[in-house]
MDAnalysis code that builds the backbone (N, CA, C; Angstrom):
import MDAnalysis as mda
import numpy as np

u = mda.Universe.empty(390, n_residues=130, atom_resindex=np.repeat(np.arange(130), 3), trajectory=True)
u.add_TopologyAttr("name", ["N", "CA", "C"] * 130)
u.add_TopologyAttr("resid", np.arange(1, 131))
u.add_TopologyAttr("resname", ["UNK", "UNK", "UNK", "UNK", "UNK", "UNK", "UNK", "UNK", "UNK", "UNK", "UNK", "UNK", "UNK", "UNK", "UNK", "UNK", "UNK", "UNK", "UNK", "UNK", "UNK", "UNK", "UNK", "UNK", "UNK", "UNK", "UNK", "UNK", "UNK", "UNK", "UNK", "UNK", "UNK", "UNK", "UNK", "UNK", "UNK", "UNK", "UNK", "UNK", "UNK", "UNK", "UNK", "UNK", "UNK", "UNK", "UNK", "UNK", "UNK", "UNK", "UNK", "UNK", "UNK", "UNK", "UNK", "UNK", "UNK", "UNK", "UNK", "UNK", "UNK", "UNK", "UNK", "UNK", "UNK", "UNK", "UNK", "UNK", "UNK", "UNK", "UNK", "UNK", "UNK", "UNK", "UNK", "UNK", "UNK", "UNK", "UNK", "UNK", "UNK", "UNK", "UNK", "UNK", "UNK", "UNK", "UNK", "UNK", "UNK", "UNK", "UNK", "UNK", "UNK", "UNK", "UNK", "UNK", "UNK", "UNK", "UNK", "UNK", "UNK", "UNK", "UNK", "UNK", "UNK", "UNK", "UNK", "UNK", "UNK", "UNK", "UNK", "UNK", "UNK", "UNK", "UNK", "UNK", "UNK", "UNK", "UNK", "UNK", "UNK", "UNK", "UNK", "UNK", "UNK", "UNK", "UNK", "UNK", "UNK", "UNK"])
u.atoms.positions = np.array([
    [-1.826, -14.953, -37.466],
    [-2.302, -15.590, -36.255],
    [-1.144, -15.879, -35.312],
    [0.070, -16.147, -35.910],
    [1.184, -16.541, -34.956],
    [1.663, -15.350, -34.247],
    [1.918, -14.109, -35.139],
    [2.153, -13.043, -34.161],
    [1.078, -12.621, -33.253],
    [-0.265, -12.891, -33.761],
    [-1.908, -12.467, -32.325],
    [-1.498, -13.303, -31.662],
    [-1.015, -14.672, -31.254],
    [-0.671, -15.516, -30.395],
    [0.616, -15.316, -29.383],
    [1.417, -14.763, -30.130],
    [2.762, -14.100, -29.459],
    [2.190, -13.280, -28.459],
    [1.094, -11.761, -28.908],
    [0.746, -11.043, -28.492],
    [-0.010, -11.075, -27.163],
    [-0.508, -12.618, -27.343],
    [-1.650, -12.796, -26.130],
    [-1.224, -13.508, -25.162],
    [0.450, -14.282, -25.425],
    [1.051, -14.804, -24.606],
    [1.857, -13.984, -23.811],
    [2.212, -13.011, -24.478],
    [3.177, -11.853, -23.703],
    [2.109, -10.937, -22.763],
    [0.717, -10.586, -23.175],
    [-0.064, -10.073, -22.013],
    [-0.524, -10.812, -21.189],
    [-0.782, -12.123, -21.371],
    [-0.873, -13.404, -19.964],
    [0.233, -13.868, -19.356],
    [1.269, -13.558, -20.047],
    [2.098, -14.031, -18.870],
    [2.885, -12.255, -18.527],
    [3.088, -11.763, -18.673],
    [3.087, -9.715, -18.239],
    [4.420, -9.851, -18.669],
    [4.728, -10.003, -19.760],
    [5.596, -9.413, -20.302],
    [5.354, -8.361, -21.024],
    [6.756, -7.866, -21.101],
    [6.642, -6.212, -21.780],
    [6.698, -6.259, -23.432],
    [5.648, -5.700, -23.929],
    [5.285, -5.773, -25.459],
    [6.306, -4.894, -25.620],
    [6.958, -5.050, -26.952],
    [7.829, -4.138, -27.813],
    [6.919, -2.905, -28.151],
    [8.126, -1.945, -27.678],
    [7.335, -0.581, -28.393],
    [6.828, -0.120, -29.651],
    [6.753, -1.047, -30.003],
    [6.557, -0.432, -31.783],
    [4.724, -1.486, -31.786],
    [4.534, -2.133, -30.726],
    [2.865, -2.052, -30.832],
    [1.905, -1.262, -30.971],
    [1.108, -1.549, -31.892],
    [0.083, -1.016, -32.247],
    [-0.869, -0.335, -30.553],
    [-1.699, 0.518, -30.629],
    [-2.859, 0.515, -29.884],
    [-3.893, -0.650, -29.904],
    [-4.215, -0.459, -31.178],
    [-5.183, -2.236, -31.302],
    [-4.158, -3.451, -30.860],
    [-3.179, -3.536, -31.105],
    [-1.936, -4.959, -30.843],
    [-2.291, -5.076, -28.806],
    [-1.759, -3.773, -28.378],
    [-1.843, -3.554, -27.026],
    [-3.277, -3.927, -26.180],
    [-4.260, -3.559, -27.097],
    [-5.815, -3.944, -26.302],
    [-5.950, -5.282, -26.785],
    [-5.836, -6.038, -27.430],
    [-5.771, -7.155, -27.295],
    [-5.205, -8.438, -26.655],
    [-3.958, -7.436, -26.374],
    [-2.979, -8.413, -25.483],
    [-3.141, -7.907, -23.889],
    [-4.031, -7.124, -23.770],
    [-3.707, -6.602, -22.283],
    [-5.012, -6.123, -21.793],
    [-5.992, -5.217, -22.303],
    [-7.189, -4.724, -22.410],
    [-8.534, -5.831, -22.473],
    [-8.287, -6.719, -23.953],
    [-9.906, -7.256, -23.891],
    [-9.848, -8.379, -23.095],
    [-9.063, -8.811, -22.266],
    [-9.341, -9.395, -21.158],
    [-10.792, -9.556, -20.159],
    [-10.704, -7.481, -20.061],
    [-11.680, -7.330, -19.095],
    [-13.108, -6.117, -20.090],
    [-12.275, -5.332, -21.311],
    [-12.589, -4.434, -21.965],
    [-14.071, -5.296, -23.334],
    [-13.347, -6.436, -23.037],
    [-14.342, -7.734, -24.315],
    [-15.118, -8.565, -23.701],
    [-14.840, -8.686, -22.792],
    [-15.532, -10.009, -21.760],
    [-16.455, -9.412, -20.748],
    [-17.064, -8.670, -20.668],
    [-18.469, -7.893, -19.572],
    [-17.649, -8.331, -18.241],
    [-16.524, -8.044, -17.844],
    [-16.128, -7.647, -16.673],
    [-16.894, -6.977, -15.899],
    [-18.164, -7.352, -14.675],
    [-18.635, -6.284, -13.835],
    [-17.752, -4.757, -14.020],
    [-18.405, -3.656, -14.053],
    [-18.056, -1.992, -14.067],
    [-16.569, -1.809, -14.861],
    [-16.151, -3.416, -15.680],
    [-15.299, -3.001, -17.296],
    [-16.087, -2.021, -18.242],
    [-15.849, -0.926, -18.843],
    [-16.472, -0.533, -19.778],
    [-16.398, -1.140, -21.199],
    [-17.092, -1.747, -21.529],
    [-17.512, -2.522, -23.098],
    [-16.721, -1.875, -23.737],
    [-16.129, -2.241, -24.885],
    [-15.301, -1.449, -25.828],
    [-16.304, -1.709, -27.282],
    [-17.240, -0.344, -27.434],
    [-17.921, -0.365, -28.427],
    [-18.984, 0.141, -27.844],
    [-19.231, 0.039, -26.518],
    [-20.485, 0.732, -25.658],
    [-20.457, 2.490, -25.428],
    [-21.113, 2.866, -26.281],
    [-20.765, 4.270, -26.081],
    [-21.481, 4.602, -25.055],
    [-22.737, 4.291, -24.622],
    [-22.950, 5.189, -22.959],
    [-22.302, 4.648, -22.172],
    [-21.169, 3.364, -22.069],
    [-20.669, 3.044, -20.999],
    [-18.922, 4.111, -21.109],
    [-19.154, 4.272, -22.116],
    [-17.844, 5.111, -22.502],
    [-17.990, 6.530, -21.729],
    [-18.839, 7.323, -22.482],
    [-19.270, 8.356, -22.736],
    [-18.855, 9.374, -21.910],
    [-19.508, 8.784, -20.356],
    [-18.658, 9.704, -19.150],
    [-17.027, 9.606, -18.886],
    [-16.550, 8.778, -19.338],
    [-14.996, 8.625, -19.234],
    [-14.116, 9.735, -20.677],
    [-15.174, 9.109, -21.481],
    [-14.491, 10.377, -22.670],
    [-14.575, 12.035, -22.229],
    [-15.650, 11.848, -21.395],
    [-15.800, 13.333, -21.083],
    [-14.504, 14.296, -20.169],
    [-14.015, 13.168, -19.566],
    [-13.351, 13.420, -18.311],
    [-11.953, 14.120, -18.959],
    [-11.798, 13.603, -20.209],
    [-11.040, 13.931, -21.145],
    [-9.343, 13.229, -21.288],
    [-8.498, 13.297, -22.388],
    [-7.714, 12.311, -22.571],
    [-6.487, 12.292, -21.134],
    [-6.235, 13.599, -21.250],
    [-5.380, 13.533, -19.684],
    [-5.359, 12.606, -18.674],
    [-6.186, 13.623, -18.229],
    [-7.340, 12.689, -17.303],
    [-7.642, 11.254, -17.255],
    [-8.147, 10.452, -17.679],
    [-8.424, 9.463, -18.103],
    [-7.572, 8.720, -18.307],
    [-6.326, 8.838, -19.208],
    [-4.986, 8.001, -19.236],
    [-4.778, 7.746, -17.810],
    [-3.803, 9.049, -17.324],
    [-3.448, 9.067, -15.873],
    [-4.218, 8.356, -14.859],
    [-4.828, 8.667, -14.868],
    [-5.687, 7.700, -13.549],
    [-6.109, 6.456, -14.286],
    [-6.751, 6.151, -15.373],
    [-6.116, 4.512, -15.570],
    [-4.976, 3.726, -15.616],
    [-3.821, 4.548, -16.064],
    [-2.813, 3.866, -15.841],
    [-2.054, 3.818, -14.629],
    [-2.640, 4.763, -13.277],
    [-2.186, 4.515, -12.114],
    [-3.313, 3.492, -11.599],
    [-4.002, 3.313, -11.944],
    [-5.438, 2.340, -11.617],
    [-6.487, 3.033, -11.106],
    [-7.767, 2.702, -11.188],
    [-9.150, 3.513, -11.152],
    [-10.374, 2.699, -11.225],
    [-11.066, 3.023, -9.933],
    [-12.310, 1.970, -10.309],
    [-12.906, 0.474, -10.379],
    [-11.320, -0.047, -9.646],
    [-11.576, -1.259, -9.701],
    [-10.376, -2.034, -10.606],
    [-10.139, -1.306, -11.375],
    [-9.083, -1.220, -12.626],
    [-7.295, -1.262, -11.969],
    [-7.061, -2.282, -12.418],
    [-5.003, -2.213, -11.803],
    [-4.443, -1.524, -12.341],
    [-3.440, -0.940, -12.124],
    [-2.783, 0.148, -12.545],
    [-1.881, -0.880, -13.940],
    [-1.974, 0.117, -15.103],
    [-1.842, -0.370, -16.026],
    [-2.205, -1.381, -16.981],
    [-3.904, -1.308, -16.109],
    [-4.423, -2.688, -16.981],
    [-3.452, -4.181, -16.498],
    [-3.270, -4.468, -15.007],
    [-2.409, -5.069, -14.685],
    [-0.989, -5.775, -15.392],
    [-0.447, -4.781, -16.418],
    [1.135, -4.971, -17.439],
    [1.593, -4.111, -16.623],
    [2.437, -4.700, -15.999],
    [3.525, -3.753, -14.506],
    [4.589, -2.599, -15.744],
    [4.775, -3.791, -17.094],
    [5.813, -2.767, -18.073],
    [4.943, -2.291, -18.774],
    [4.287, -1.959, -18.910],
    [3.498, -1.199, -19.925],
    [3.765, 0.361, -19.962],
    [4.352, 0.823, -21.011],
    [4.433, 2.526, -21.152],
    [3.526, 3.089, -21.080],
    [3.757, 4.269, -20.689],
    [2.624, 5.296, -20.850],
    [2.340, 5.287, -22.306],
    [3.080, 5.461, -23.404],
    [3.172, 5.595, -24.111],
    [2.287, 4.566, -24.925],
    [2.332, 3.061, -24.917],
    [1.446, 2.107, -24.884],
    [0.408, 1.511, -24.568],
    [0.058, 2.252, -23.298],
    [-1.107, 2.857, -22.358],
    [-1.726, 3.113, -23.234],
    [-1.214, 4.630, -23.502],
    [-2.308, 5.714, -24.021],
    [-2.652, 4.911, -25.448],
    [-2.029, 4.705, -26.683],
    [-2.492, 4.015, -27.777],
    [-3.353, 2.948, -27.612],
    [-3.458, 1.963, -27.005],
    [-4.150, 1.165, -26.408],
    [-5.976, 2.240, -25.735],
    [-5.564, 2.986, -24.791],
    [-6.712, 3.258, -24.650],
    [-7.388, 4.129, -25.578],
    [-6.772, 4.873, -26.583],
    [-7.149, 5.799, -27.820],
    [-7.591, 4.849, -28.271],
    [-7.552, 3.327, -28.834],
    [-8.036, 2.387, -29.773],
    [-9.428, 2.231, -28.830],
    [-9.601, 2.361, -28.066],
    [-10.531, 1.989, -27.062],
    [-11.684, 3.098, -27.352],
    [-10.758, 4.203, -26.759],
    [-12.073, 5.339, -26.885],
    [-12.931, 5.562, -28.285],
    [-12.011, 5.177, -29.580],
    [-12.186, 5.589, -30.695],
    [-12.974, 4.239, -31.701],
    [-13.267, 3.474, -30.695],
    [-14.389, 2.215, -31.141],
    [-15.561, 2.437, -30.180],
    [-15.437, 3.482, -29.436],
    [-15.939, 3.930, -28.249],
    [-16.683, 4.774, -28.454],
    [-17.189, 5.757, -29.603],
    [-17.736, 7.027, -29.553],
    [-16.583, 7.979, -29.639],
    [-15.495, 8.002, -29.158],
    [-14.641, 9.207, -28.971],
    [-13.248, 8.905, -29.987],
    [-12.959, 10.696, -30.328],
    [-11.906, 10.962, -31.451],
    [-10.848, 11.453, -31.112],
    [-10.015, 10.771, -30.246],
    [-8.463, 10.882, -29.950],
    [-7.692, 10.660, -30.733],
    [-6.426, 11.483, -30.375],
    [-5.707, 11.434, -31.511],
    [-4.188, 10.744, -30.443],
    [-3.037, 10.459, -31.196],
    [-1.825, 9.921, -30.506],
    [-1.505, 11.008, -29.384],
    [-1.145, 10.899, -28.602],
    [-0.639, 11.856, -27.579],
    [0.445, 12.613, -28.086],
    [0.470, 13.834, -28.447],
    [2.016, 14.169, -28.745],
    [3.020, 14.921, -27.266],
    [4.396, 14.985, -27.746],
    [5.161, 14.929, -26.415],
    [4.303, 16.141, -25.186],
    [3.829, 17.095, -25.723],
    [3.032, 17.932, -24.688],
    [2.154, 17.238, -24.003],
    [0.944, 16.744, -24.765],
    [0.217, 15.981, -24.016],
    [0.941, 14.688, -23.010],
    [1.555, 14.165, -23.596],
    [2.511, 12.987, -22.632],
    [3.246, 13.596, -21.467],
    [3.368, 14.773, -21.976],
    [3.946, 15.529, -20.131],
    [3.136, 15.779, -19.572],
    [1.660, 16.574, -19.401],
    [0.673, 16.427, -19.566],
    [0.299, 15.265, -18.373],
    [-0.053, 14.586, -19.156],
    [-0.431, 12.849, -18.650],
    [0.707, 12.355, -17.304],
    [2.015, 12.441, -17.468],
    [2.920, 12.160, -17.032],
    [2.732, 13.002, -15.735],
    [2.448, 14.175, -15.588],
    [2.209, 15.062, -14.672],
    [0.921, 14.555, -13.324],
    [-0.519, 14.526, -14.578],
    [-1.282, 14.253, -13.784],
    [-1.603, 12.479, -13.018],
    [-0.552, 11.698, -13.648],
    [0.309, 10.452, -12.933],
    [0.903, 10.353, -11.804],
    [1.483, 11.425, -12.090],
    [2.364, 11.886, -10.551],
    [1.164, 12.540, -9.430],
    [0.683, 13.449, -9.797],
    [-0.244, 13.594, -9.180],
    [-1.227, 12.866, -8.281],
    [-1.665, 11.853, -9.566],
    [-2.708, 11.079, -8.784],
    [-2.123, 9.650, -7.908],
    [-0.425, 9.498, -8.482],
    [0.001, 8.560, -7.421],
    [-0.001, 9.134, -5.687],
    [0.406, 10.163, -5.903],
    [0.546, 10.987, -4.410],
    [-1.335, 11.135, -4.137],
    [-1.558, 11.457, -4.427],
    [-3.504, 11.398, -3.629],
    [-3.722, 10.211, -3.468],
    [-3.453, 8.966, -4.196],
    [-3.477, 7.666, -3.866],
    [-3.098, 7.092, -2.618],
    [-1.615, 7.772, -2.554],
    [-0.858, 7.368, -1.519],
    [-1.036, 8.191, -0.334],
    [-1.463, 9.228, -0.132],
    [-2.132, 10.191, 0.984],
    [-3.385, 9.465, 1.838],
    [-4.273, 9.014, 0.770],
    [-5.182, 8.435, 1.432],
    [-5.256, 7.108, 2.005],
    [-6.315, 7.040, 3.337],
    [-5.826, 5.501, 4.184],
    [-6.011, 4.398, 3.185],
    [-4.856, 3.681, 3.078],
    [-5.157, 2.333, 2.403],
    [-4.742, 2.610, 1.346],
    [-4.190, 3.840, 1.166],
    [-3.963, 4.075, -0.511],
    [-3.010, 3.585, -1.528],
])
């Protein structure tokens, strides 16, 4: 309990979790905020039709533009330090209580992801207000 308490103090106040967190460690400290609590257009974590179309979109996809923000959603689940890398485990724990069977990102996929990041920061930033 003392380290879940560490965990939930370091995602309320936005500090940067040590890399060696879990995916489950990370959605708890940063995620069920909005992912546990019926956040209006949060997707439930355990709701598979609220999932369902996001799994589809596929893991790329889906990282990247959540972790640049999407939907209402702050970029990075509002943790300004949050890795991609911590990102993605975090949202794999998500998808995979979710209906969907992701696996860790390996370095391809993380370039991958990293790519379509870059990407979607520049369309972000192209558009008015972006």
């Amino acid at each position: 309990m003392k380290i879940f308490s560490r965990w939930l103090l370091a995602g309320l106040c936005g500090v940067a979790l040590p890399v060696w967190a879990s995916g489950e460690e990370t959605y708890k400290a940063v995620c069920a905020a909005c992912h546990a609590q019926a956040v209006p257009k949060s997707p439930q974590v355990g709701n598979k039709k609220q999932w369902a179309p996001l799994i589809r979109e596929g893991q790329v996809t889906l990282t990247a533009h959540a972790y640049v923000g999407v939907r209402g959603m702050p970029a990075r689940g509002g943790q300004p330090d949050l890795s991609i890398e911590a990102f993605a485990e975090a949202l794999n724990h998500m998808v995979n209580q979710s209906g969907g069977n992701w696996k860790t990102p390996d370095a391809k996929t993380l370039q991958a992801i990293q790519a379509e990041v870059v990407r979607r920061q520049k369309s972000k930033a192209s558009k008015p207000g972006g």
